[in-house]
N, C-alpha and C positions, 0 to 999 in steps of 0.2 A: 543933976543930969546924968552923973556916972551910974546912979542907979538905975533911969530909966534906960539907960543903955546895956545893961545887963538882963534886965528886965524883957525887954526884947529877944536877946539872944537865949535866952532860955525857953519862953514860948516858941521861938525858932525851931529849937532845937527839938521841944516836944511835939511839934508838930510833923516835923519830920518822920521821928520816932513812930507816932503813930500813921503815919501814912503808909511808908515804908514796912508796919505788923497789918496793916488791912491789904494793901497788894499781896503781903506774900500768903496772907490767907485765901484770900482768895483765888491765887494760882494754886494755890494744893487743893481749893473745891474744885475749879473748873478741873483738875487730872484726875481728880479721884470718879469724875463722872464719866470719864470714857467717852469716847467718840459717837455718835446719834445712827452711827452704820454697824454696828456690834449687839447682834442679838444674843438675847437671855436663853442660858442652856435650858432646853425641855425635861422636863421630869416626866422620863415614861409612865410614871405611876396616872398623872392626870392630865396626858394631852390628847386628845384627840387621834381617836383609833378609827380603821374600818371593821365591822362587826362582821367576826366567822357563824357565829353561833350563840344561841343564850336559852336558856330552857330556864322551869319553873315548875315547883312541885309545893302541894298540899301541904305535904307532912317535910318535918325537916330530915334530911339523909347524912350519914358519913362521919366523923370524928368533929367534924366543926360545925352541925347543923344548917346543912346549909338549904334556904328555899328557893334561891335564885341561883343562876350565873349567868355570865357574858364572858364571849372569848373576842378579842378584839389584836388587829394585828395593827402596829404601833411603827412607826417609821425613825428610827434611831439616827442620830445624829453621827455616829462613826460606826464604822460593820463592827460585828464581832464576830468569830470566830469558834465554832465549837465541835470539838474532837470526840468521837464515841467510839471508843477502843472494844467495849463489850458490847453485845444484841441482850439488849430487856427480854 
């Protein structure tokens, strides 16, 4: 019987053990996901612009060959700020 009584508390005991590593795992998933009100930073490169302008040529033009373009004005998530000390 002194066995079966050890026997016990050591299942007890592992069971604890693992209870106690799946809760804390699983609080560090539920923090690392962030709150469902927290939108993803925009990458100016591919979000959605209003289009100023975009032309198109035959032949390719300029150091980079280029047959297309599109200019598109991009709505930034904080201002920036730009200073022009010389006239181009």
């Amino acid at each position: 019987m002194l066995w079966l009584k050890s026997y016990r508390r050591r299942i007890q005991t592992q069971a604890i053990c693992l209870l106690s590593i799946v809760v804390t795992c699983s609080l560090f998933a539920m923090a690392q996901q962030g709150s469902p009100n927290k939108q993803k930073p925009v990458d100016e490169h591919t979000a959605p612009g209003k289009l100023i302008s975009a032309g198109k040529n035959s032949t390719p033009v300029g150091p980079l060959k280029a047959k297309t373009y599109r200019l598109e004005e991009v709505k930034l998530e904080k201002p920036v700020s730009s200073h022009q000390t010389e006239r181009l």
